[in-house]
Backbone as JSON Lines, residues from 0, in Angstrom:
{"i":0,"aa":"X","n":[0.85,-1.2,0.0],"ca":[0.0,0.0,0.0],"c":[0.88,1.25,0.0]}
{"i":1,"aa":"X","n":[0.55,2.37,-0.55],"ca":[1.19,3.43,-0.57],"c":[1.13,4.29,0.24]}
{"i":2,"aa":"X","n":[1.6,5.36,0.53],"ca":[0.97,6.05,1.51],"c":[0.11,7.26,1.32]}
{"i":3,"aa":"X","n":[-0.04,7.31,0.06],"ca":[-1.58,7.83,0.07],"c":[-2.86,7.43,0.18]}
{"i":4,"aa":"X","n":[-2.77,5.75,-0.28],"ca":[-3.88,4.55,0.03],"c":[-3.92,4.48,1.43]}
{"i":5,"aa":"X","n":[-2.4,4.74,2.78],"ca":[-2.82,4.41,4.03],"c":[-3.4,5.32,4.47]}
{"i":6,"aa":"X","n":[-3.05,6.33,3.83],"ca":[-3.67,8.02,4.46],"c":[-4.98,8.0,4.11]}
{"i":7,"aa":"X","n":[-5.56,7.83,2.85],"ca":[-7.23,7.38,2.53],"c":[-7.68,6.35,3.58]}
{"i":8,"aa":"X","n":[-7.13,5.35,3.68],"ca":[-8.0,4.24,4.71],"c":[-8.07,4.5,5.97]}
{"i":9,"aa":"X","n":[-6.89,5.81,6.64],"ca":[-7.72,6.09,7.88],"c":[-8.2,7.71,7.69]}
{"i":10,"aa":"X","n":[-9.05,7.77,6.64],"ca":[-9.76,9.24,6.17],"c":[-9.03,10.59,6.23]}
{"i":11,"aa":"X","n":[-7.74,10.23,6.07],"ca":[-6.78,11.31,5.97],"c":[-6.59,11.89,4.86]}
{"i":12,"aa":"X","n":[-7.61,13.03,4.29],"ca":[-7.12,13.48,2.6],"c":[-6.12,14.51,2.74]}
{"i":13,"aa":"X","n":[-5.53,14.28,1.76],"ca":[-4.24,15.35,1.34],"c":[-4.2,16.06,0.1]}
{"i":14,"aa":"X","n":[-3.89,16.5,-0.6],"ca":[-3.22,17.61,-1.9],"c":[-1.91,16.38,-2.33]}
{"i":15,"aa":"X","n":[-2.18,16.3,-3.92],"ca":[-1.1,15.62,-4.08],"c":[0.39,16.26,-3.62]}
{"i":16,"aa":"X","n":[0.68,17.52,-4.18],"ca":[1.57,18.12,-3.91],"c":[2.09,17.94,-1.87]}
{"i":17,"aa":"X","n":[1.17,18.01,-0.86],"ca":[1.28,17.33,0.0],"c":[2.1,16.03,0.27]}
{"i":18,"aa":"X","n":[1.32,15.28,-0.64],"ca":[1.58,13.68,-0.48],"c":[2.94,13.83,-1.13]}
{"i":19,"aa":"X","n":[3.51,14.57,-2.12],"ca":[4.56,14.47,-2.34],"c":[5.76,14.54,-1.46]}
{"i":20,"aa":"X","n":[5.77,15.51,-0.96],"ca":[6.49,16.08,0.42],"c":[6.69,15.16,1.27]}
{"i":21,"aa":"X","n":[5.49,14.67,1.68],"ca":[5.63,13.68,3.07],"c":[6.56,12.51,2.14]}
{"i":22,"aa":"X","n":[6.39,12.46,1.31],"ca":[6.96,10.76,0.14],"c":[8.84,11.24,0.46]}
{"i":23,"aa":"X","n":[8.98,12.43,0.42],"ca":[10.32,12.93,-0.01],"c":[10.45,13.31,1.48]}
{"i":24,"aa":"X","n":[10.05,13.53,2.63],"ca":[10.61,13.8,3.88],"c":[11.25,12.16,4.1]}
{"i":25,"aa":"X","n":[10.5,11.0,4.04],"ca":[10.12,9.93,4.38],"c":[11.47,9.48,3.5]}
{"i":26,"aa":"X","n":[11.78,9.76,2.31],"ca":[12.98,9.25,1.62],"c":[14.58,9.78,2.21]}
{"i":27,"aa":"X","n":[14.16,11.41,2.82],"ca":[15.72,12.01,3.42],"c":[15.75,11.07,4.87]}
{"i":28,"aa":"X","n":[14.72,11.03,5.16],"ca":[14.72,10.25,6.79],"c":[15.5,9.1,6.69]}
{"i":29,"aa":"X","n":[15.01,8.37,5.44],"ca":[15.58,7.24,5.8],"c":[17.2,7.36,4.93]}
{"i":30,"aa":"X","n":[17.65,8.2,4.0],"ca":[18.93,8.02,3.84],"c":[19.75,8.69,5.12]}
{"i":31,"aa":"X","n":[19.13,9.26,6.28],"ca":[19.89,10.18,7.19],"c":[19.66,8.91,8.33]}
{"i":32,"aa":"X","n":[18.64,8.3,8.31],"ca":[18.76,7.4,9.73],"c":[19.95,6.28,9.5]}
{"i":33,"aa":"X","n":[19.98,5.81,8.02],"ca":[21.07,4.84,7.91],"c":[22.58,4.87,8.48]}
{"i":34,"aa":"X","n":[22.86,6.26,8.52],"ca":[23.97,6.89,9.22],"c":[23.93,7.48,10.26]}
{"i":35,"aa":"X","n":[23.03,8.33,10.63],"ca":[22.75,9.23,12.1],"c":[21.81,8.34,12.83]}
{"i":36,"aa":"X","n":[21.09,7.18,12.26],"ca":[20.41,6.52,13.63],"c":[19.76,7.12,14.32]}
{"i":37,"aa":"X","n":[18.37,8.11,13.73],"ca":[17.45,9.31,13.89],"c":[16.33,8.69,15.14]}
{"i":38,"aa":"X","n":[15.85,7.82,14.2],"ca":[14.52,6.85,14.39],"c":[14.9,5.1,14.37]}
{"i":39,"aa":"X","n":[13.73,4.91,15.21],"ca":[13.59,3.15,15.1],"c":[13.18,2.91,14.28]}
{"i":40,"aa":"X","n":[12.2,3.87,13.19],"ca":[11.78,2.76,12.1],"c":[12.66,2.97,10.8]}
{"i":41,"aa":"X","n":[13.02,1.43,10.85],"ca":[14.42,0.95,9.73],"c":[14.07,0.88,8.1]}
{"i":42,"aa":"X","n":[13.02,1.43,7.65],"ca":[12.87,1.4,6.41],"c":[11.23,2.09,6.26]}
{"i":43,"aa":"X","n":[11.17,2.17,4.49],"ca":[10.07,3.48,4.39],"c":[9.19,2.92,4.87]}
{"i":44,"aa":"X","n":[8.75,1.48,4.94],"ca":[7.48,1.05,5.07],"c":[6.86,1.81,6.58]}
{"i":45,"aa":"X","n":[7.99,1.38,7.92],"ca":[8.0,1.91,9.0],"c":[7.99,3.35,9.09]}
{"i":46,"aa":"X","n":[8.7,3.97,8.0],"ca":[8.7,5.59,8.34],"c":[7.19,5.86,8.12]}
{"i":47,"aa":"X","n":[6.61,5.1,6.76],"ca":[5.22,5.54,6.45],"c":[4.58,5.09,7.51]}
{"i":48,"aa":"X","n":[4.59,4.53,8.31],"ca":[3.4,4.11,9.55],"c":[3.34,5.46,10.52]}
{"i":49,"aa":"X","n":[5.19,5.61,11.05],"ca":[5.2,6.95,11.59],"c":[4.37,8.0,11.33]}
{"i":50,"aa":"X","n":[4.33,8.42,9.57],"ca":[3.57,9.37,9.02],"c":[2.18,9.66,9.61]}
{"i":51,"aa":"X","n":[1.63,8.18,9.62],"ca":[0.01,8.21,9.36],"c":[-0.05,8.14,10.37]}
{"i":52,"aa":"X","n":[0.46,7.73,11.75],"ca":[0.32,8.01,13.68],"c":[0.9,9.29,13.45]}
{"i":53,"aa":"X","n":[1.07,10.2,12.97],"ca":[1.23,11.53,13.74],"c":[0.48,12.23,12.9]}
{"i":54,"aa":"X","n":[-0.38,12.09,11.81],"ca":[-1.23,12.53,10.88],"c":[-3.06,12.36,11.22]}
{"i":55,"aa":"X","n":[-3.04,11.17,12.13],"ca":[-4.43,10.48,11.98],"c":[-5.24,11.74,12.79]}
{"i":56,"aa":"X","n":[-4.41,12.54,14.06],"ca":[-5.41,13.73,14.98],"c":[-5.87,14.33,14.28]}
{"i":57,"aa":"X","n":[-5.8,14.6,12.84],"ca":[-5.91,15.69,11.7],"c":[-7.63,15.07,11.34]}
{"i":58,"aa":"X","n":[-8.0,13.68,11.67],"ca":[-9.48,13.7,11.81],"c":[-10.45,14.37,13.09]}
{"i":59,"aa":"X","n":[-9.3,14.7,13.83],"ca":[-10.48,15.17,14.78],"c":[-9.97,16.29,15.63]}
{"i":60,"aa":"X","n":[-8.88,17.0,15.18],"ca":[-8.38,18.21,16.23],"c":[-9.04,19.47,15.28]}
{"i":61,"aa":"X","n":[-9.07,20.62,16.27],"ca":[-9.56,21.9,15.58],"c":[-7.86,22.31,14.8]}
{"i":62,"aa":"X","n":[-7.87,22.86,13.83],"ca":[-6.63,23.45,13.06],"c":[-5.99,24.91,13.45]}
{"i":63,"aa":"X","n":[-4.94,24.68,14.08],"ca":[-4.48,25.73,14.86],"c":[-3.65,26.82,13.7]}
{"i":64,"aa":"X","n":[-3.0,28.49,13.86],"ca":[-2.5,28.69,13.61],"c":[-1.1,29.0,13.71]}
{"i":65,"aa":"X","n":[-0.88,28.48,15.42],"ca":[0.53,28.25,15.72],"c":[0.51,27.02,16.74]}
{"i":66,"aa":"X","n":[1.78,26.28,16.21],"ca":[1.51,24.89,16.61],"c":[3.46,24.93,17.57]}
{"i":67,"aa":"X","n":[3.83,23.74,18.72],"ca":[5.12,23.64,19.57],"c":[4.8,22.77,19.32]}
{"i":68,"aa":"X","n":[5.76,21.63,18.96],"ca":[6.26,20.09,18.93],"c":[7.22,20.69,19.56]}
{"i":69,"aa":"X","n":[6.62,19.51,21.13],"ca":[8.32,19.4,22.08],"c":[8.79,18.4,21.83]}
{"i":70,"aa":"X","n":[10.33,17.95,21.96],"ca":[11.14,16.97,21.48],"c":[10.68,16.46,20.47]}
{"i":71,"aa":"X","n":[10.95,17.22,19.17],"ca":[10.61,16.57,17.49],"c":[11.32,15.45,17.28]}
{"i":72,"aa":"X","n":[12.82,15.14,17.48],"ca":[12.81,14.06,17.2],"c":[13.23,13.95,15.75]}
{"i":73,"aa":"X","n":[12.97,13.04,14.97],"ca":[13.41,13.0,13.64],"c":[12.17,13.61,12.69]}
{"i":74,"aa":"X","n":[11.02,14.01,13.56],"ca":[9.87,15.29,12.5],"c":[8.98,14.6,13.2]}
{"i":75,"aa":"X","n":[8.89,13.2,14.03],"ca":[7.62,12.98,14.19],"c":[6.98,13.27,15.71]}
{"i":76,"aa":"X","n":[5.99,14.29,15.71],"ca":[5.07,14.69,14.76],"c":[4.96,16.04,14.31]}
{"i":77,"aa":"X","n":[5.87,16.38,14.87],"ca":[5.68,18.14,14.39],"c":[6.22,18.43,12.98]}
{"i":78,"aa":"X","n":[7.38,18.0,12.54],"ca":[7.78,18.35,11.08],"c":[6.55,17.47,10.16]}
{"i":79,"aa":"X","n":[6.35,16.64,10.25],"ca":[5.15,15.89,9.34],"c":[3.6,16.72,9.12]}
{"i":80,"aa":"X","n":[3.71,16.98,10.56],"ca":[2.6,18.03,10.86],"c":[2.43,19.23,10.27]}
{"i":81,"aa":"X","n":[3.68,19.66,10.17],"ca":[3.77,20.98,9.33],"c":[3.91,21.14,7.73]}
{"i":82,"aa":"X","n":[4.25,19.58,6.81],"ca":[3.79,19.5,5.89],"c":[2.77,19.73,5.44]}
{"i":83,"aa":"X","n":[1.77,18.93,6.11],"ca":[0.44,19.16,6.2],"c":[-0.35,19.91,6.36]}
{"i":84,"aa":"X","n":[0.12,20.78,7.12],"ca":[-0.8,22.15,7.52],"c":[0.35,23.41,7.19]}
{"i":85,"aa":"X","n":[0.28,23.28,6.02],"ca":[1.36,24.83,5.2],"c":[1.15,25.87,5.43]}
{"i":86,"aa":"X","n":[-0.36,26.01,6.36],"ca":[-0.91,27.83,6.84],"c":[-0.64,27.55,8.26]}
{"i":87,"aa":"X","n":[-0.41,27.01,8.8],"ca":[0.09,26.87,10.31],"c":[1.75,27.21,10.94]}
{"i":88,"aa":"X","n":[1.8,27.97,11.49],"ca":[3.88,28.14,12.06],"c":[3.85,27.23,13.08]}
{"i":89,"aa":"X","n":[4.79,26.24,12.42],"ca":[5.42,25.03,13.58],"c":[6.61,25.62,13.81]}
{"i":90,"aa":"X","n":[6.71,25.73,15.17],"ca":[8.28,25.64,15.75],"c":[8.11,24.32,16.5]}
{"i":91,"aa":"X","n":[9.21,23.54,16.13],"ca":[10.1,22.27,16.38],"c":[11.17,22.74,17.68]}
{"i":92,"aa":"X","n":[11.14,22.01,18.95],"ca":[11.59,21.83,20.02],"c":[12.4,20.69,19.92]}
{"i":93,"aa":"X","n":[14.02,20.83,20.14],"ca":[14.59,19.59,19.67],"c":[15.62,20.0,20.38]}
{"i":94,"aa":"X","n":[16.63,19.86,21.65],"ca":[17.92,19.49,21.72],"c":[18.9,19.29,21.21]}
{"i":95,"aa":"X","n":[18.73,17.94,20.85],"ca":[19.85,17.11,20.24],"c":[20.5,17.4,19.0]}
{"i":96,"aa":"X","n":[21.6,17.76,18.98],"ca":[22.14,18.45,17.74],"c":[21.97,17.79,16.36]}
{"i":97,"aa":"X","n":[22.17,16.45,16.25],"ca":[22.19,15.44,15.11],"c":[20.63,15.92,14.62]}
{"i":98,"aa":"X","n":[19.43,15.71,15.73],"ca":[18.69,15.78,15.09],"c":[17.7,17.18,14.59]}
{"i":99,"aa":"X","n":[18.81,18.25,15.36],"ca":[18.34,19.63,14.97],"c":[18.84,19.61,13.83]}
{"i":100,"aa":"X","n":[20.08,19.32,13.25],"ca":[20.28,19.41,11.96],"c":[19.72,18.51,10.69]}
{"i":101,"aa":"X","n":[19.5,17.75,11.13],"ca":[17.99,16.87,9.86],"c":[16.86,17.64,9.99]}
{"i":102,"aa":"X","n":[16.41,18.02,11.05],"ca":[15.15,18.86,11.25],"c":[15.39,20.09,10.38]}
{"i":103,"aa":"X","n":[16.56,21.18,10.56],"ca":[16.74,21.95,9.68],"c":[17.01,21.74,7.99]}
{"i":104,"aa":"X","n":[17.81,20.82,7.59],"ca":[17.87,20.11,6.36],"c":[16.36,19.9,5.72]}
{"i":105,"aa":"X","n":[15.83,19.03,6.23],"ca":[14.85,18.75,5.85],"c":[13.5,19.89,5.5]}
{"i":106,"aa":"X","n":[13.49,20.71,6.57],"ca":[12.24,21.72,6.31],"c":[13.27,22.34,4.72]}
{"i":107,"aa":"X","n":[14.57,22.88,4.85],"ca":[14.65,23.65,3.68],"c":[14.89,23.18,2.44]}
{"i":108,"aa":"X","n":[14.78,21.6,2.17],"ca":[15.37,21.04,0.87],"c":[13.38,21.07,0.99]}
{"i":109,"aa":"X","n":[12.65,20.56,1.67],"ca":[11.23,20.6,1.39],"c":[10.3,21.66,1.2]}
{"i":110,"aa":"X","n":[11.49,23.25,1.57],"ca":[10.62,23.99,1.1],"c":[9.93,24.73,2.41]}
{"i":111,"aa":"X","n":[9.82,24.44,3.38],"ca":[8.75,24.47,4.32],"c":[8.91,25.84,5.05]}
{"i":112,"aa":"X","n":[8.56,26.96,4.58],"ca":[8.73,28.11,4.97],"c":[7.52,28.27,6.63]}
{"i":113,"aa":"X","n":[7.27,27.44,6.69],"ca":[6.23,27.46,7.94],"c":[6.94,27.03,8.98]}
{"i":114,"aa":"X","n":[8.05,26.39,9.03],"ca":[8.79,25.83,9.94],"c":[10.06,26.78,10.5]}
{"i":115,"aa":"X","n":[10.2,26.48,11.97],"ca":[11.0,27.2,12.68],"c":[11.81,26.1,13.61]}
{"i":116,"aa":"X","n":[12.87,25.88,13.59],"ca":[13.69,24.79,14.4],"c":[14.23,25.46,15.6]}
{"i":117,"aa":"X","n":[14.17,24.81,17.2],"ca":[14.48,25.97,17.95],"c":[15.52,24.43,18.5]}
{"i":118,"aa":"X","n":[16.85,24.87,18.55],"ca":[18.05,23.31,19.36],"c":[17.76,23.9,20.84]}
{"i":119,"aa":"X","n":[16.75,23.89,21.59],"ca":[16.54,24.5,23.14],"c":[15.61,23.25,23.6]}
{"i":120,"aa":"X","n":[15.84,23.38,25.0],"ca":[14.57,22.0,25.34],"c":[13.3,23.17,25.61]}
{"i":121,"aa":"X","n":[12.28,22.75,26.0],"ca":[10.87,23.86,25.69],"c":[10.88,24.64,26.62]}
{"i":122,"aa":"X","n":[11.52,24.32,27.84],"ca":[11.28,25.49,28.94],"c":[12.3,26.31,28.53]}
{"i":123,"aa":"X","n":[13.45,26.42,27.6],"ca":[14.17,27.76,27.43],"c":[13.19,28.25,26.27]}
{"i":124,"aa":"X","n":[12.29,27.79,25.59],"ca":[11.88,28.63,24.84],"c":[10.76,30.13,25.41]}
{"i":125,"aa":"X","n":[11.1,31.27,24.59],"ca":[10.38,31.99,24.95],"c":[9.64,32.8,23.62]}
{"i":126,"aa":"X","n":[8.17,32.41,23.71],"ca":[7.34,33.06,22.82],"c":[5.53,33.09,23.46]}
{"i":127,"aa":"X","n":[4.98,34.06,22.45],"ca":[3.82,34.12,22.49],"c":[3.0,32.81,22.49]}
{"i":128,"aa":"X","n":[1.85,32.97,23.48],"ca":[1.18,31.81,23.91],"c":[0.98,31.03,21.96]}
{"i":129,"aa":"X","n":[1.29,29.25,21.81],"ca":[0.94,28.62,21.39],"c":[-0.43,28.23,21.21]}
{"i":130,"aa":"X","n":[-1.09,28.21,20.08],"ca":[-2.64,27.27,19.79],"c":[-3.06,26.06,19.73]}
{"i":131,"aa":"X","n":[-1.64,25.41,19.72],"ca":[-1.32,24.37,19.95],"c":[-0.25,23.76,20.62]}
{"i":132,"aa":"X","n":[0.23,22.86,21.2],"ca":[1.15,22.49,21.73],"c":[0.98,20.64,21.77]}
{"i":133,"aa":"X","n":[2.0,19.65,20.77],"ca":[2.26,18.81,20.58],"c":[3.56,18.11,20.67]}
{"i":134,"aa":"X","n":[3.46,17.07,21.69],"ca":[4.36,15.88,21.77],"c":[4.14,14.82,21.77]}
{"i":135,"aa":"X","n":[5.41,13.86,21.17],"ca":[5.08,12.45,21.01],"c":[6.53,11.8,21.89]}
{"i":136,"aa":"X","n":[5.74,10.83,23.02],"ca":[6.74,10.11,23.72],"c":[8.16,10.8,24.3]}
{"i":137,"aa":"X","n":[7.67,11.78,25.06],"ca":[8.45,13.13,25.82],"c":[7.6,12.52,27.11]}
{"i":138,"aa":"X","n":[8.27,12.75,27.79],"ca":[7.78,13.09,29.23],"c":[6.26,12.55,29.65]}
{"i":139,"aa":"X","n":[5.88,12.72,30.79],"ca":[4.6,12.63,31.35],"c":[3.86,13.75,30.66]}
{"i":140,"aa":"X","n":[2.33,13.54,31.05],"ca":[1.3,14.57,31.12],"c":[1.64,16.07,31.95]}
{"i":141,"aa":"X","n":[1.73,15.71,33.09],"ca":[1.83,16.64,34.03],"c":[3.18,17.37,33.65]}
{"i":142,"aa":"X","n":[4.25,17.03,33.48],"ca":[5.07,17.4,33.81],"c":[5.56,18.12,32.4]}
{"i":143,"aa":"X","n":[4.84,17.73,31.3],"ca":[4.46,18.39,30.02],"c":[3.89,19.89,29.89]}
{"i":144,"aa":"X","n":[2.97,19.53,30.76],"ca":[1.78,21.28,31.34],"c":[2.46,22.21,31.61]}
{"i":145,"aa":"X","n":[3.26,21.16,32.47],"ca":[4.52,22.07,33.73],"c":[5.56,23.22,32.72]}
{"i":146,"aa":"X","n":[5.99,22.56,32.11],"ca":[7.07,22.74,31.11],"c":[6.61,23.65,30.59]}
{"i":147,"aa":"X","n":[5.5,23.5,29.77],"ca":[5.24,24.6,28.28],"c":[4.06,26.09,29.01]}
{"i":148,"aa":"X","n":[3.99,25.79,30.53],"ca":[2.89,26.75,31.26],"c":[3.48,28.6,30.51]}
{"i":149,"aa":"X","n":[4.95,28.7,30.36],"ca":[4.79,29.8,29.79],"c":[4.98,30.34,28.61]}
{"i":150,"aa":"X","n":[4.29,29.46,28.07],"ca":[4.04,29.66,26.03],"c":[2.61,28.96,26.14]}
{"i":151,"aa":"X","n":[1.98,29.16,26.91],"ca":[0.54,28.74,26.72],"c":[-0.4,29.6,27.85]}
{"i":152,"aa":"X","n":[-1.49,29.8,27.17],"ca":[-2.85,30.64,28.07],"c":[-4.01,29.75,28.03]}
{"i":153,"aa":"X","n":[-5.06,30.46,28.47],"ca":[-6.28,29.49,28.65],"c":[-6.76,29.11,26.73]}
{"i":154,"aa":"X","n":[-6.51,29.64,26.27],"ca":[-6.81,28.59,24.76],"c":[-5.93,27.83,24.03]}
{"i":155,"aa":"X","n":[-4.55,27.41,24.95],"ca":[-3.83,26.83,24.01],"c":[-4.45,25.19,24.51]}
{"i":156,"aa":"X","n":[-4.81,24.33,23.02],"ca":[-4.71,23.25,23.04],"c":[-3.64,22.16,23.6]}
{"i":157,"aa":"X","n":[-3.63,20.95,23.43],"ca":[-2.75,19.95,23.52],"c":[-3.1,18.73,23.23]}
{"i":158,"aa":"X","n":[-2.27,18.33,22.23],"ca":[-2.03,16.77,21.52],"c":[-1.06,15.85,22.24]}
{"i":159,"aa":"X","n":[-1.18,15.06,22.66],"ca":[-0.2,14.02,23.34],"c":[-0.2,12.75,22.51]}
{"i":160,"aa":"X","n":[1.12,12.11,22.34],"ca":[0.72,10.84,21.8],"c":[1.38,10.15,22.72]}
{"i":161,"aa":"X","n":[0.07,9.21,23.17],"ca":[0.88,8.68,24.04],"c":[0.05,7.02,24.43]}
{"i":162,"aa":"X","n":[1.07,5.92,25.13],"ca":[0.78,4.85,25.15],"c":[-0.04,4.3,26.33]}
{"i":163,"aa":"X","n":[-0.04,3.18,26.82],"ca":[-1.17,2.87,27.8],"c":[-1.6,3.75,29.25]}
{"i":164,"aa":"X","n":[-0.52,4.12,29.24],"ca":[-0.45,5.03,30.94],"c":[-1.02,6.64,30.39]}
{"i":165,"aa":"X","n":[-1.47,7.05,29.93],"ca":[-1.8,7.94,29.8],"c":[-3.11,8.36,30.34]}
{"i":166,"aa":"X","n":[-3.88,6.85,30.47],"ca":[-5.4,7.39,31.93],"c":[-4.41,7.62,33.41]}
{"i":167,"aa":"X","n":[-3.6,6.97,33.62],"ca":[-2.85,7.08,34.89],"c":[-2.49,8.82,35.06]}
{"i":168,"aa":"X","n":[-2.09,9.1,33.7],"ca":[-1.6,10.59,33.77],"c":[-2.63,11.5,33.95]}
{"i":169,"aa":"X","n":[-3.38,11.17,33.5],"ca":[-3.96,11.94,33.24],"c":[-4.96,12.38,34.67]}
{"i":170,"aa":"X","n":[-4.93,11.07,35.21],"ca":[-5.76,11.42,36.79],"c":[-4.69,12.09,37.84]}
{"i":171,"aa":"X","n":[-3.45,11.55,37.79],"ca":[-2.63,12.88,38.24],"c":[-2.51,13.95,38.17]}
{"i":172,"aa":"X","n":[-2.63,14.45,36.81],"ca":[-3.22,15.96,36.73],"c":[-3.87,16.76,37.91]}
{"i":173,"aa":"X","n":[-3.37,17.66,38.61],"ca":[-4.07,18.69,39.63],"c":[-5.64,18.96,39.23]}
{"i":174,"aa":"X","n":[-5.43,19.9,38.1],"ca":[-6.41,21.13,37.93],"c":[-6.82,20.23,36.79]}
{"i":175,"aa":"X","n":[-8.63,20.77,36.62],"ca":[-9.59,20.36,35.49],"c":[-9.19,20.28,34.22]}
{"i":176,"aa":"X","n":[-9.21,19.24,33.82],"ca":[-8.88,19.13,31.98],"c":[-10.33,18.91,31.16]}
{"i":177,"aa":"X","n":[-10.37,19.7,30.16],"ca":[-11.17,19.22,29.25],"c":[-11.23,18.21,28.1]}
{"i":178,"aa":"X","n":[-10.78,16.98,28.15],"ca":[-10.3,16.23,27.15],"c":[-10.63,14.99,26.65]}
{"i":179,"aa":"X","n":[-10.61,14.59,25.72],"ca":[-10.51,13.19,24.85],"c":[-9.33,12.14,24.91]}
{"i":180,"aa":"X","n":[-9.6,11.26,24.88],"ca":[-8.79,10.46,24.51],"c":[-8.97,9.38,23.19]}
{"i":181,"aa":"X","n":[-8.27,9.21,21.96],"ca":[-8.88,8.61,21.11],"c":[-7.98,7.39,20.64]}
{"i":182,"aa":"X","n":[-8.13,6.24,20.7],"ca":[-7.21,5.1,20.64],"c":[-7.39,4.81,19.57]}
{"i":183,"aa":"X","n":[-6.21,4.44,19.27],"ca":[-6.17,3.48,17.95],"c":[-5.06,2.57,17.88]}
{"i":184,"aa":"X","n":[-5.11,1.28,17.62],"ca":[-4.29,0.29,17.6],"c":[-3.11,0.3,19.34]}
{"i":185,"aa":"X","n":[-2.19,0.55,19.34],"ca":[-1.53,0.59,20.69],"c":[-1.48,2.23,20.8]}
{"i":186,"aa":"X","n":[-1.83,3.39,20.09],"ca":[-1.67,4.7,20.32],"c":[-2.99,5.02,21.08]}
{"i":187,"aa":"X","n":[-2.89,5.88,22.31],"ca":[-3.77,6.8,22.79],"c":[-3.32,8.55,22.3]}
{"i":188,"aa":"X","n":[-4.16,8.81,21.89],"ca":[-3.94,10.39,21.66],"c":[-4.67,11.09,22.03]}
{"i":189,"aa":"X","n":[-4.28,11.94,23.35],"ca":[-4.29,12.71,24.4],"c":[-4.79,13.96,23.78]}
{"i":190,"aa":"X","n":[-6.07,14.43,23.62],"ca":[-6.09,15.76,23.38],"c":[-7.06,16.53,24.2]}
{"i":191,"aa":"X","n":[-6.15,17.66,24.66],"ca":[-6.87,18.77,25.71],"c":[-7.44,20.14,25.42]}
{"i":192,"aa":"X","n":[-8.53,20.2,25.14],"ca":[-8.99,20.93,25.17],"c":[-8.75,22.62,25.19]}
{"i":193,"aa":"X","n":[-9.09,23.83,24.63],"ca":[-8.29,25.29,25.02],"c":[-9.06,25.87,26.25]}
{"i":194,"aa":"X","n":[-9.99,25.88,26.46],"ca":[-10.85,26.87,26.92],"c":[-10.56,26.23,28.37]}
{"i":195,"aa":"X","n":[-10.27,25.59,28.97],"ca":[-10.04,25.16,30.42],"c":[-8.75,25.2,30.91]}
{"i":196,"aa":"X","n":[-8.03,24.64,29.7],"ca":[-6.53,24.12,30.11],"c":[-5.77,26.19,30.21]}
{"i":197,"aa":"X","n":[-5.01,26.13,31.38],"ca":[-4.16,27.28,31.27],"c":[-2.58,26.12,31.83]}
C-alpha cells in the first residue's frame, strides 16, 4: 500500500503536492537514519506508519495557527505536521544536535517556509502563547503542562501521543482538563482541550 492509500484508509485526505512532500521527507529520513540513527523505524514502510500516527489527529483536532512540537525528534510529529498544515507556524523543540540538523535540512530542501527549528529543550523557549502544543513520547502529562505553562494561556490546546499510561496521567493531573482520549491500535492520543486548560 502506498501512503496515500494508508492516508485514505484512515480518512486522511491530502493535496497531491502534500503527499509528495511527506513521500520525499520519508525518503531524506531514511537516507539520514542509515547513518545518524534518527529513528527506530528501519525502512520506508515503517517511516510511512510513523507518518500516518502523527497525521491520523488531523481527523479530529480543531486546526491551529501556531503549533510547539516538544522533542521533534526525527519530525515525528511536528515536522510531518507541518507538511500538512502549510498555513500553520510550527516551531520544532529539539535538543539534540544530530537531530536539529535533519530537522533543519529537511524543512529547507522541502521547502517548508512554515517551519522554525528551535536546538533549546521547551522550557528555554520563549514566545507568544501557542494554539497548539504537541508531543510524542516526551515526558509525562503533568510534567508536560509544567514545562510549556509559559508559552501557553487558557486557549492553548494539547495533543499528546501517548501509550497505555496515559489514563494514569492523566488522573494525576491537579487542575480540570477538558479532554478526549482517542485510541487506535496501541496509540492513545491525548487531546486537551483550550478553553479550560491554562
Amino acid at each position: 500500500m502506498n501512503l496515500n492509500d494508508h492516508l485514505r484508509s484512515e480518512g486522511i485526505l491530502l493535496s497531491d503536492i502534500i503527499i509528495e512532500k511527506l513521500e520525499a521527507f520519508a525518503q531524506i529520513l531514511d537516507e539520514w537514519n542509515r547513518v545518524h540513527n534518527l529513528t527506530g523505524a528501519r525502512n520506508t514502510k515503517e517511516i510511512y506508519d510513523n507518518i500516518v500516527d502523527s497525521l491520523y489527529p488531523l481527523t479530529f483536532i480543531d486546526i491551529s495557527k501556531t503549533l510547539l512540537d516538544v522533542g521533534t525528534g526525527a519530525g515525528f510529529p511536528g515536522l510531518v505536521l507541518a507538511i500538512a498544515l502549510p498555513h500553520t507556524q510550527v516551531m520544532l523543540a529539539e535538543p539534540l544536535k544530530k537531530r536539529v540538523s535533519f530537522l533543519k535540512y529537511a524543512a529547507i530542501h522541502l521547502g517548508l517556509s512554515n517551519v522554525k527549528v528551535e536546538a533549546k529543550r521547551v522550557e528555554m523557549i520563549e514566545h507568544a502563547p501557542f494554539e497548539l502544543i504537541t508531543s510524542r513520547a516526551v515526558t509525562n502529562t503533568g510534567l508536560l503542562l509544567e514545562l510549556t505553562k509559559k508559552i501557553s494561556d487558557e486557549k492553548t490546546a494539547y495533543l499528546f501521543y501517548k501509550g497505555s499510561r496515559v489514563f494514569e496521567e492523566v488522573e494525576k493531573v491537579q487542575h480540570q482538563l477538558s479532554y478526549d482520549i482517542v485510541q487506535k491500535n496501541q496509540r492513545n492520543y491525548l487531546y486537551i482541550k483550550g478553553e479550560q486548560c491554562s
